[in-house]
N, C-alpha and C positions, 0 to 999 in steps of 0.2 A: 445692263443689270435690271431685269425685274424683280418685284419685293411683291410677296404675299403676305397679306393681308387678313385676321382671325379676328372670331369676337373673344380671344385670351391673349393676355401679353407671353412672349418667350417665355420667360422666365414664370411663368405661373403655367404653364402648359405644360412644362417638364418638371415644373416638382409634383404637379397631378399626376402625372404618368407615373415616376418613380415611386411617387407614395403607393399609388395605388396594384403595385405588381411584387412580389417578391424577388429579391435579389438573384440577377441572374446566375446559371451557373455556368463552367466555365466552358465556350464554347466547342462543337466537336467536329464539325463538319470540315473540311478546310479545303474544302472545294468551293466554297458560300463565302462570300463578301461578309465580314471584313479580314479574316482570318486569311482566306486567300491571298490577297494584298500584301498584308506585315510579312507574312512568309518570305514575298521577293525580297522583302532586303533585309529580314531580320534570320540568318543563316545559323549562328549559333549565338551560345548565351554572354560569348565574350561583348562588352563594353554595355554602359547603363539607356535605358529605354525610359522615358518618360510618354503617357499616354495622356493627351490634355483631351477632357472631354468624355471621362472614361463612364460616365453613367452608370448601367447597373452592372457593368463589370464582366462582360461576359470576353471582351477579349484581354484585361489586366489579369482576371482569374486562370485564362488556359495557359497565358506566359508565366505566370507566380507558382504555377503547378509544375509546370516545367523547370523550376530550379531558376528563371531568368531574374536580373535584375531590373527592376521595373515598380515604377511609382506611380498611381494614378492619381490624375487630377480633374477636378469638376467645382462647376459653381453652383451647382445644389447641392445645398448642405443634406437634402432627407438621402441623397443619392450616399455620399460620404459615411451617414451614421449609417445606415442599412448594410452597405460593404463591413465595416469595421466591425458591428454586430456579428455579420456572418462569417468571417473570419478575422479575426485579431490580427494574425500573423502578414495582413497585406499593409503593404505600405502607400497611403491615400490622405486626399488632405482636400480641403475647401482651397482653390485658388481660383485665378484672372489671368489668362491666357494674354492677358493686352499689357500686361505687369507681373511676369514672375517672377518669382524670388529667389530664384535658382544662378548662383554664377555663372558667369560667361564660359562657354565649352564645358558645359558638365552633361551631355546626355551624345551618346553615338545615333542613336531613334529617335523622333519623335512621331507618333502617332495620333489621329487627330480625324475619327471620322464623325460626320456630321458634326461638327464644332464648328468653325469659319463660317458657316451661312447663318450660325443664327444669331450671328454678330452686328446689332444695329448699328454703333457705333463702332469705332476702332478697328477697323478691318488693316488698315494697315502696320497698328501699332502691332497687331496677334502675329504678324509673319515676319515683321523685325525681331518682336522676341524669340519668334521659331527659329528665327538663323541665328541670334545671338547665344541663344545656351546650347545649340548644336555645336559641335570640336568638327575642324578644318575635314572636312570630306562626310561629314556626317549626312544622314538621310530622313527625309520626312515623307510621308506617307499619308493623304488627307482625302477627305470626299468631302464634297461640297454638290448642291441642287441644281442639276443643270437646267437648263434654259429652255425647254423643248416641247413638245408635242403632249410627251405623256405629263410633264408636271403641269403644264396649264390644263390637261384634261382632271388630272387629279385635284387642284385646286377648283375646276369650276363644278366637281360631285362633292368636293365639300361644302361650297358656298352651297348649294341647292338643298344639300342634307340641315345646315345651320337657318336655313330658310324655312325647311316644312319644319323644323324644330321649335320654330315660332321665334327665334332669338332676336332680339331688337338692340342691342347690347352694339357701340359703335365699334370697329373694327381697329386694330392696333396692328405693329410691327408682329411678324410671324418669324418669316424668313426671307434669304433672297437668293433667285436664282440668276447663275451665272452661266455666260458662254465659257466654253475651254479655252480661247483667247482673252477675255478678261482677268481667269482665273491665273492663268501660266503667265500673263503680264506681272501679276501682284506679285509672283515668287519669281519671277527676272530680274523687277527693279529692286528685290530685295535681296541679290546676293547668291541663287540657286540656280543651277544646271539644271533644264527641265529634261527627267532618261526617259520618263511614260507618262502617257494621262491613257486610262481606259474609261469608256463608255460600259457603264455595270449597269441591271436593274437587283438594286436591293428590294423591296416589294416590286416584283411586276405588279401594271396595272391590271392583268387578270386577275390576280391574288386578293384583289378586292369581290370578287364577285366570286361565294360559296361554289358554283359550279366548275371551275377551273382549279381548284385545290386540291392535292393529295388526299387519298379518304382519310388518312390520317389528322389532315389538319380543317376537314372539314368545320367543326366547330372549332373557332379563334380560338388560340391559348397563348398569349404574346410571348412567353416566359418559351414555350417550346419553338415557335416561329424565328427566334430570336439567336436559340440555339443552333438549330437544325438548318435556317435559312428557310426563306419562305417559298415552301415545297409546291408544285406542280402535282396536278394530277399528268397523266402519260401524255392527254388531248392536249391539256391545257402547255405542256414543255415543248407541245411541237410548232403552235401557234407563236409561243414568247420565241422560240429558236428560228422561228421565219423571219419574228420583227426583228429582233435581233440582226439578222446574217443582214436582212438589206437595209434597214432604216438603224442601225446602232444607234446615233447622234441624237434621232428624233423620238427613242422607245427607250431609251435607259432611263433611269430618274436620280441617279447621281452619276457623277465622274471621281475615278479615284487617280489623283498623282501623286508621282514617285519622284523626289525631286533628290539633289544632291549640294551641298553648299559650296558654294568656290570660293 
């Protein structure tokens, strides 16, 4: 397990973001990570979905739109008030994924992407709860920062950019990155049939550099990126499809698993 390292704590890094962006809407693409994903195992809208981690809502929103039942949860509170502002009718709430409050066997889903890595503490308590309020055969479905090639390249252009930034500010818990062996360990010893882990890139690391983006998204607009999934230009889908096909492991920058409770 490596851990990255910021000049912002977790939690002060995600209520800046949320504050600073308008509530997502609900996402459309469902070809794009994360929407892609929930899809495998979320079939129809029979039994209830709990989403921990749900930020600005962009996959609570396309499932609530759809008629499903589904509750979303996060531990920023600006993330919470923004949703419930923008629509009333979602059902969301300020919680702690390492202590919910939910009874035992009350959710068929849980979904949970980028949540578990930026977990400094309690990593284990968060996956004990995941299988305790899942019901006998339920499925969870999670990303977490894998360990690899592209996140340490990612992390050593942001050390560089917080460098010429002049930041002098000591550095604090970020996130961590994990192998797909450490991660599918944590949900073995807690109770889960591991059916997939895929190798995703949610931002490719070209997606950082304006020249390789759809001309659509050439100027950043996180709110559409976010929606739409972060678009290639034609050049740039063919280079991420090279890394891809022969270095998966070492060019995605999360891993999403599909697990099952036994």
């Amino acid at each position: 397990m490596r851990i990255t390292y910021r000049n912002i704590n977790n939690k002060d890094y995600w209520n800046n973001r949320w504050e600073d962006i308008p509530t997502d809407e609900p996402m459309t693409n469902t070809n794009a990570y994360p929407l892609k994903y929930s899809e495998m195992l979320i079939k129809n809208s029979d039994g209830q979905i709990l989403e921990a981690g749900c930020g600005n809502g962009r996959i609570l929103r396309y499932y609530h739109g759809q008629g499903y039942n589904i509750i979303g949860l996060d531990f920023i509170e600006v993330a919470i008030d923004k949703l419930n502002k923008t629509d009333p009718t979602l059902r969301v709430e300020v919680g702690d994924i390492t202590g919910l409050r939910f009874e035992n066997e009350s959710f068929k889903y849980l979904l949970a992407f980028g949540l578990y890595h930026n977990l400094e503490n309690g990593l284990e308590d968060a996956i004990s709860e995941t299988n305790r309020v899942l019901k006998n055969n339920g499925k969870v479905c999670a990303s977490f920062r894998a360990d690899n090639i592209q996140t340490r390249l990612t992390d050593l252009l942001t050390n560089r950019k917080s460098k010429t930034a002049g930041s002098d500010q000591s550095l604090v818990f970020h996130k961590m990155n994990l192998t797909k062996n450490e991660f599918s360990s944590l949900f073995k010893n807690n109770g889960f049939e591991i059916e997939n882990i895929y190798p995703v890139e949610n931002m490719p690391i070209l997606y950082k550099f304006p020249f390789f983006r759809a001309k659509s998204h050439k100027e950043f607009n996180e709110n559409i990126a976010r929606s739409e999934g972060y678009k290639l230009s034609a050049f740039g889908q063919i280079l991420q499809n090279i890394l891809m096909k022969y270095f998966p492991d070492q060019f995605c920058n999360i891993n999403v698993i599909i697990a099952r409770k036994v």
